[in-house]
DRENDO-1510 file (C-alpha; in Angstrom, 1 decimal, always signed):
<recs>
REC; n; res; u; v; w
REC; 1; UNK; +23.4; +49.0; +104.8 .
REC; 2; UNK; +20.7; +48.9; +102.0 .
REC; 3; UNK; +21.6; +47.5; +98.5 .
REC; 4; UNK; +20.8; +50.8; +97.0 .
REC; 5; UNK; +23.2; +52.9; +99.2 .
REC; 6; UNK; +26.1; +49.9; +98.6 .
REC; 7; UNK; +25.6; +50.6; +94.9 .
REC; 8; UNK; +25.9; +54.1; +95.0 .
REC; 9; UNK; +28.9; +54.1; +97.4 .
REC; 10; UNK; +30.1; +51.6; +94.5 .
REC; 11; UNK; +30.2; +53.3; +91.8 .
REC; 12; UNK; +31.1; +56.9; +94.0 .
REC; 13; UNK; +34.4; +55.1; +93.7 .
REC; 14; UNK; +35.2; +54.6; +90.5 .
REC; 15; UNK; +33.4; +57.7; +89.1 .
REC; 16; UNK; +35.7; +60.4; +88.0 .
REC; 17; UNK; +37.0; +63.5; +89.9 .
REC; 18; UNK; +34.6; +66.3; +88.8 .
REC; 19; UNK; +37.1; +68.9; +90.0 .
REC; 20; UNK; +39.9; +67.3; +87.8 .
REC; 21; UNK; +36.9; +66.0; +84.8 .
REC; 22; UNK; +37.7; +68.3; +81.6 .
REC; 23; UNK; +34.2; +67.0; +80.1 .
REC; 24; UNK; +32.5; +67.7; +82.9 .
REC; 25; UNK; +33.6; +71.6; +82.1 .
REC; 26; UNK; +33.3; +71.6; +78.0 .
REC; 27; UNK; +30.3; +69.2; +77.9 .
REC; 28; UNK; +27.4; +70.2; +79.7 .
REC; 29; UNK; +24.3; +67.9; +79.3 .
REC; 30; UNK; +21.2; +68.9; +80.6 .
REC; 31; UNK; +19.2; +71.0; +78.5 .
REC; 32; UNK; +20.8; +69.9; +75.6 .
REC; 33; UNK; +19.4; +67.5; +72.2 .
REC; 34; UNK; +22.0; +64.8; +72.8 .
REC; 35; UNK; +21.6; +61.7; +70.4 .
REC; 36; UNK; +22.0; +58.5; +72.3 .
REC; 37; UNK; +25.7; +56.7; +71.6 .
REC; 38; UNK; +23.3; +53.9; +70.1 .
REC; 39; UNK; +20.1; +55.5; +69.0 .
REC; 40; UNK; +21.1; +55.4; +64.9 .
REC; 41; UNK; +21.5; +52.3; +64.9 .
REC; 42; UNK; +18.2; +51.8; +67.1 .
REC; 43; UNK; +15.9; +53.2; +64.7 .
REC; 44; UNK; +17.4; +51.9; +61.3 .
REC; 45; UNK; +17.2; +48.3; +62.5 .
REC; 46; UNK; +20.9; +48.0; +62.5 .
REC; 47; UNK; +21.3; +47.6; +66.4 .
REC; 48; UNK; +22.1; +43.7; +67.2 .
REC; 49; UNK; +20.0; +42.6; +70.0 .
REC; 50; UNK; +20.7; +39.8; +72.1 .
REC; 51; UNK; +18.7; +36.9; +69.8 .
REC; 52; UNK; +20.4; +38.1; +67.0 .
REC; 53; UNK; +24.1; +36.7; +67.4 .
REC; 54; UNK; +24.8; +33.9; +64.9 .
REC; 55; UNK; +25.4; +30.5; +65.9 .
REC; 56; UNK; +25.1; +27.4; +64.2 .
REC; 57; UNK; +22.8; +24.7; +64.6 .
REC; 58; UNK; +20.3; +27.1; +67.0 .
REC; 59; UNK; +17.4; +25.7; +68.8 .
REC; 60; UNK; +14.1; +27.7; +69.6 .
REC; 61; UNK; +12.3; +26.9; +72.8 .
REC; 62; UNK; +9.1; +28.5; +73.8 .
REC; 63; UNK; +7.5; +28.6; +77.5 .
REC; 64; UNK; +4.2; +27.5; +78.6 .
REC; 65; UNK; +2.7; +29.9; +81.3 .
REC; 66; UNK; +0.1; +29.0; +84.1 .
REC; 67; UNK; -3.5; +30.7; +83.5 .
REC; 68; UNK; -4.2; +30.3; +86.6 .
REC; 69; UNK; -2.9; +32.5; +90.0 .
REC; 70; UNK; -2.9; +29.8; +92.6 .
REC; 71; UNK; -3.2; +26.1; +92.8 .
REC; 72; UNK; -1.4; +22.9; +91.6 .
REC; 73; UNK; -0.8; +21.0; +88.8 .
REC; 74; UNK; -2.9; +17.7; +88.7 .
REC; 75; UNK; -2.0; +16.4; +85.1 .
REC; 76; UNK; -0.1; +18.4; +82.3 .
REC; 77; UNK; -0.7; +16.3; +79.0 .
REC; 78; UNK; +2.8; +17.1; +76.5 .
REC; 79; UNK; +2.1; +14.1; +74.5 .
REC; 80; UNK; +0.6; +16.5; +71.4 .
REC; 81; UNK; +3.6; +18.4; +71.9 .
REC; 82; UNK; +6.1; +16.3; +71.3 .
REC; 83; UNK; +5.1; +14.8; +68.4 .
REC; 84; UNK; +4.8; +17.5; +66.9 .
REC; 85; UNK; +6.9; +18.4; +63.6 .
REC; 86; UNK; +10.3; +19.6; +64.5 .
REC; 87; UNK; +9.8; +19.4; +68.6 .
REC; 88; UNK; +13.1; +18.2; +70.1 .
REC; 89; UNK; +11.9; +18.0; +74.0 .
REC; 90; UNK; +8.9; +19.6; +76.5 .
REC; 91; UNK; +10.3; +20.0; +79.6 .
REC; 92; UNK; +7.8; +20.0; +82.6 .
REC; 93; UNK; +8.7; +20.0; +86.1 .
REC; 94; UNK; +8.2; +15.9; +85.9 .
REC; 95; UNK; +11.4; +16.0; +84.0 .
REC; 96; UNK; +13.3; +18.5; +84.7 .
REC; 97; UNK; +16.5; +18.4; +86.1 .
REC; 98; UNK; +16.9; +19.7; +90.0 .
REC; 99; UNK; +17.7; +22.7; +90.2 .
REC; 100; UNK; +18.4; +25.3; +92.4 .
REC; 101; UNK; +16.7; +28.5; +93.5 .
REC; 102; UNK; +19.1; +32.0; +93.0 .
REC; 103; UNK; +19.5; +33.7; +96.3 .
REC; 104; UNK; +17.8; +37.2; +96.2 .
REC; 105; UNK; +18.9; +40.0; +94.8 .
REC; 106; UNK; +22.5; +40.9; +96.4 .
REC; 107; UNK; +25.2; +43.6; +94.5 .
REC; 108; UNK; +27.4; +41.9; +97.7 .
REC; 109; UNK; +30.8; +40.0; +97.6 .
REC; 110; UNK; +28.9; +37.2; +95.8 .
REC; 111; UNK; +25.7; +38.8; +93.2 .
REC; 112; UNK; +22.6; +37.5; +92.9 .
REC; 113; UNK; +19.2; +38.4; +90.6 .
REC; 114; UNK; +16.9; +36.0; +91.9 .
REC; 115; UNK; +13.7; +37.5; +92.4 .
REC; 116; UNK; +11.6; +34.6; +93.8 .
REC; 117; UNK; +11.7; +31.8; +96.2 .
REC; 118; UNK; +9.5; +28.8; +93.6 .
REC; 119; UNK; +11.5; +26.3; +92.2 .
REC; 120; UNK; +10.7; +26.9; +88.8 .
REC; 121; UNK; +10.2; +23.8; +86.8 .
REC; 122; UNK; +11.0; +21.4; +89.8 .
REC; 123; UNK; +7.6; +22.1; +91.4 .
REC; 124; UNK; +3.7; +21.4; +90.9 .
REC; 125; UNK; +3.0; +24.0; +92.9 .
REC; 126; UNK; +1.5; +27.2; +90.9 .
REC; 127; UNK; +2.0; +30.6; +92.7 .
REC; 128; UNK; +1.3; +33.1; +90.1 .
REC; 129; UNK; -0.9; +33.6; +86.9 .
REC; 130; UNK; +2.4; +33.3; +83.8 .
REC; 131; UNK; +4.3; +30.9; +86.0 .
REC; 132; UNK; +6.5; +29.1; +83.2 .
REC; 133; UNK; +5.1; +25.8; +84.1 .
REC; 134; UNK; +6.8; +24.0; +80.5 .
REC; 135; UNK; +9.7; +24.3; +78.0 .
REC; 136; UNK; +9.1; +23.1; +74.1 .
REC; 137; UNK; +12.0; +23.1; +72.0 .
REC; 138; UNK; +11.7; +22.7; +68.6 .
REC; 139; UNK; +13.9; +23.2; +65.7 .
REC; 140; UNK; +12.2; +26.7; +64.9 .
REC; 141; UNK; +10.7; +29.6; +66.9 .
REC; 142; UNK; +7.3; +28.6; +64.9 .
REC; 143; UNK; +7.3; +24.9; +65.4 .
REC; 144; UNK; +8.4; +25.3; +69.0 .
REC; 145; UNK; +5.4; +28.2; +69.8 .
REC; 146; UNK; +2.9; +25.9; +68.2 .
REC; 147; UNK; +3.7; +22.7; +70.0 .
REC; 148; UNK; +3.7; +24.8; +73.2 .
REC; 149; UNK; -0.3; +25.4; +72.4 .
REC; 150; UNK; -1.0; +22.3; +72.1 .
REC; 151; UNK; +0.1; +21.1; +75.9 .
REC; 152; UNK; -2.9; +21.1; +78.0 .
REC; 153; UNK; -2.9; +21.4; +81.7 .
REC; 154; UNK; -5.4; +20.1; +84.3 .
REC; 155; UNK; -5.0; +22.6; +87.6 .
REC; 156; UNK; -6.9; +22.0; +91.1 .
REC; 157; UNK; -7.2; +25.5; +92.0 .
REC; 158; UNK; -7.3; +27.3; +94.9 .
REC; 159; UNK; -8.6; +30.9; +96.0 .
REC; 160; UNK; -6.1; +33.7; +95.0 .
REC; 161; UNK; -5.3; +37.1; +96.8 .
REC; 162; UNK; -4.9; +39.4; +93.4 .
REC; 163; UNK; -5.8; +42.7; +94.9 .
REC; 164; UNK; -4.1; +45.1; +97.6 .
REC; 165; UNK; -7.5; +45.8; +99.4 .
REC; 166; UNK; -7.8; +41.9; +99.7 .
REC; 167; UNK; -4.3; +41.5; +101.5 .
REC; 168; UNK; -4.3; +44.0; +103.8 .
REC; 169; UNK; -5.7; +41.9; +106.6 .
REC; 170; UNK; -3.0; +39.6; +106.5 .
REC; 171; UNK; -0.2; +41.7; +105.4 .
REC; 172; UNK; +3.0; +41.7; +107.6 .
REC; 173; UNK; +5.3; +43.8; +107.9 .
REC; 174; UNK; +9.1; +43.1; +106.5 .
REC; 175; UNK; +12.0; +43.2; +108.5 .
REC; 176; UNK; +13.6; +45.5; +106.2 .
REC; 177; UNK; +13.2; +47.0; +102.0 .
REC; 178; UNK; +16.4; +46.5; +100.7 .
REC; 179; UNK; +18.6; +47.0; +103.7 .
REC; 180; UNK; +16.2; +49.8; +104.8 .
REC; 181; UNK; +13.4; +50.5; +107.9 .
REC; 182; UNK; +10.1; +49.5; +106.3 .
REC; 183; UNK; +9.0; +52.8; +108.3 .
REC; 184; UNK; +10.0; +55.8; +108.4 .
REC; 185; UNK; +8.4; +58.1; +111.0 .
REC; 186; UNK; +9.2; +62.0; +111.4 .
REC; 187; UNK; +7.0; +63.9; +114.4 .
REC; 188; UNK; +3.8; +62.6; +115.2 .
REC; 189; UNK; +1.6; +62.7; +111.8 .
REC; 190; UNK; -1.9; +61.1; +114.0 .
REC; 191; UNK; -1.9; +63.9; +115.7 .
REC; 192; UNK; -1.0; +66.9; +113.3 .
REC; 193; UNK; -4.1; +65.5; +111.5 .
REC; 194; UNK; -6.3; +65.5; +114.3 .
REC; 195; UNK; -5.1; +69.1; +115.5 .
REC; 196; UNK; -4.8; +70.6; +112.0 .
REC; 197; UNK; -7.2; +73.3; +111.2 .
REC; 198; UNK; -8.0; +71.4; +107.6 .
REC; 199; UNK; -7.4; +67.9; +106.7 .
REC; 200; UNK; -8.1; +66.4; +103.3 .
REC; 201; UNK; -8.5; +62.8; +103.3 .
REC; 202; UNK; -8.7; +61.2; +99.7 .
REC; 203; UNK; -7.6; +58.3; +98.2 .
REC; 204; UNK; -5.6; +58.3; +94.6 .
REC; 205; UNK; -4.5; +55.5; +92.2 .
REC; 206; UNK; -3.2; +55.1; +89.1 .
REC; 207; UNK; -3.5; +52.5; +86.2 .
REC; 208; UNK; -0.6; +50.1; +85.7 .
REC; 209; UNK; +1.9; +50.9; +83.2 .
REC; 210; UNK; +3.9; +48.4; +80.9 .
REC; 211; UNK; +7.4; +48.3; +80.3 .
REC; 212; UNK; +7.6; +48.2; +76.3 .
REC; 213; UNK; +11.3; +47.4; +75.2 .
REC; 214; UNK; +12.2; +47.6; +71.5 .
REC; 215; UNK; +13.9; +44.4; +71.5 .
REC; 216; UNK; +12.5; +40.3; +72.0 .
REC; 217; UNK; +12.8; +39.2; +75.5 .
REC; 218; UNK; +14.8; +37.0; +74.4 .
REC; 219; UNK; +18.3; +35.3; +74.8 .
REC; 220; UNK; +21.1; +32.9; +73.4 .
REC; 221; UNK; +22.7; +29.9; +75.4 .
REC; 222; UNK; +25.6; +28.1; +74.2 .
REC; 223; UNK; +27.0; +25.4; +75.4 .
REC; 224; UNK; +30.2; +25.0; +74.8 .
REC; 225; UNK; +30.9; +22.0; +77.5 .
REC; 226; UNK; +29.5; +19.9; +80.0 .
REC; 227; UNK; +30.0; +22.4; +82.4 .
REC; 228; UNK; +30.2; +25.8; +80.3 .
REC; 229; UNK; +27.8; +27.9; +78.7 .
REC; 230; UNK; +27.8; +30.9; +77.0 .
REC; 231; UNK; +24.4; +33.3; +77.3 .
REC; 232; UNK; +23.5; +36.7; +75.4 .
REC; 233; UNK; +21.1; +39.0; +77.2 .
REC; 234; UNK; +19.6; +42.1; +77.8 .
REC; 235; UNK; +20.8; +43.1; +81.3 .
REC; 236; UNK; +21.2; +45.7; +83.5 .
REC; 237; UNK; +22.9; +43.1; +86.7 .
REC; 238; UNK; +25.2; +41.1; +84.1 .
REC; 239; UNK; +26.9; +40.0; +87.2 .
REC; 240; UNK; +24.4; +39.1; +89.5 .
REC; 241; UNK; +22.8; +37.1; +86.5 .
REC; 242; UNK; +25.7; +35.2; +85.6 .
REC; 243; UNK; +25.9; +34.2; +89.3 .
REC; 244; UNK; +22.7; +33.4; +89.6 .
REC; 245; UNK; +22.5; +31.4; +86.4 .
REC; 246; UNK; +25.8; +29.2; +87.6 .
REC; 247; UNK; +23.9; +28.6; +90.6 .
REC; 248; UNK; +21.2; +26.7; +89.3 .
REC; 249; UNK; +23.5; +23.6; +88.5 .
REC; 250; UNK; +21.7; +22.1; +86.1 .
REC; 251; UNK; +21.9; +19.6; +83.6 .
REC; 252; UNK; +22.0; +20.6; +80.4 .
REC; 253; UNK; +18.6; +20.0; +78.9 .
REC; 254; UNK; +19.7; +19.3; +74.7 .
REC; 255; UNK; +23.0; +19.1; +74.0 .
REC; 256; UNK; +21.9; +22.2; +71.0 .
REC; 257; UNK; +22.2; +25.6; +71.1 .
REC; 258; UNK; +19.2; +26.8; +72.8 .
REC; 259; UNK; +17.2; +30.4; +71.9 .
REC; 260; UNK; +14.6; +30.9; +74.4 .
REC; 261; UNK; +11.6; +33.0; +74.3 .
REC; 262; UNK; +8.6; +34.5; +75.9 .
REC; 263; UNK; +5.6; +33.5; +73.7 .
</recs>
């Protein structure tokens, strides 16, 4: 069963009984200018996003990405970087702690949001242009973005596929697309083209679109313990990303609060 029919069937059983559902009866939705519960507070700045619960003695870390798609890591200089006013630590995968890779996405018995198979900061290996390839925390969001510029990186690169046309000759096909056939075939469409009176054969595509949220991606840790931490995110999976975050295992990197951020 796929991951998107589980879900459904999920929440099918803890959604209320329409026939029995009073709102459903004196509150009818579509077609109608319906404020959001939270839009107020949205647009007059008084929504509190996830980097924006207090806690004492916060840290600010800021990530260094790959600029390169494909290739390894032959020398990655921090020294800059960590003398730099306010910098606590630069974490590289030369000293971070072993950590493990979050099983894929899964809304099953035990949740998961990983979404890739690279060990993240436990690897020299670069597999994608924005890989986080480095970690500066500092005692400010400024100090710690500034001391992130300043490490430099040394990559032996290697060709990159970055287009669909280049990898269709050595695409395969999956087993499965989230539980379900990779194919779906109704009748026999090679030949309705061939015997239909008209065919039009054209090819469309469309520019990429970004996803523009109105908050930081951003989030709060807290350690509150060896073995205990407390983070504040934006999520639609809180459960698979708490179970994906305690399977990491890792050590805890400075024994601050840490606020991390996409620079």
């Amino acid at each position: 069963m796929s991951i998107i029919r589980r879900a459904v069937e999920q929440i099918a059983q803890v959604m209320p009984n329409r026939a029995e559902d009073e709102l459903q009866r004196s509150h009818r939705y579509l077609g109608q200018p319906i404020d959001r519960l939270d839009g107020v507070e949205k647009v007059t700045g008084a929504a509190r996003f996830s980097a924006e619960y207090p806690v004492e003695g916060l840290a600010h870390a800021s990530i260094v990405f790959s600029t390169i798609a494909k290739g390894v890591i032959e020398r990655i200089e921090t020294a800059a970087a960590g003398q730099a006013p306010g910098v606590i630590t630069v974490v590289t995968h030369l000293n971070a702690p072993p950590m493990k890779v979050p099983a894929p996405m899964s809304i099953g018995s035990t949740p998961s949001a990983g979404s890739t198979s690279v060990k993240i900061l436990n690897t020299d290996r670069v597999t994608w242009n924005g890989q986080p390839i480095a970690v500066v925390v500092a005692e400010t969001e400024e100090r710690a973005a500034h001391a992130a510029s300043l490490v430099r990186v040394t990559y032996a690169t290697e060709p990159a596929v970055t287009s669909f046309e280049a990898a269709i000759a050595q695409a395969k096909t999956p087993k499965d697309v989230l539980g379900e056939s990779p194919e779906i075939v109704h009748g026999d469409p090679d030949e309705a083209l061939r015997s239909g009176a008209h065919a039009v054969d054209l090819t469309f595509t469309t520019p990429p679109y970004n996803h523009n949220a109105i908050e930081p991606h951003a989030a709060i840790a807290v350690w509150t313990g060896d073995d205990r931490v407390t983070v504040y995110d934006t999520s639609q999976f809180t459960a698979g990303g708490a179970s994906s975050l305690a399977s990491l295992r890792p050590t805890s990197i400075v024994s601050a609060p840490l606020f991390v951020t996409n620079s």
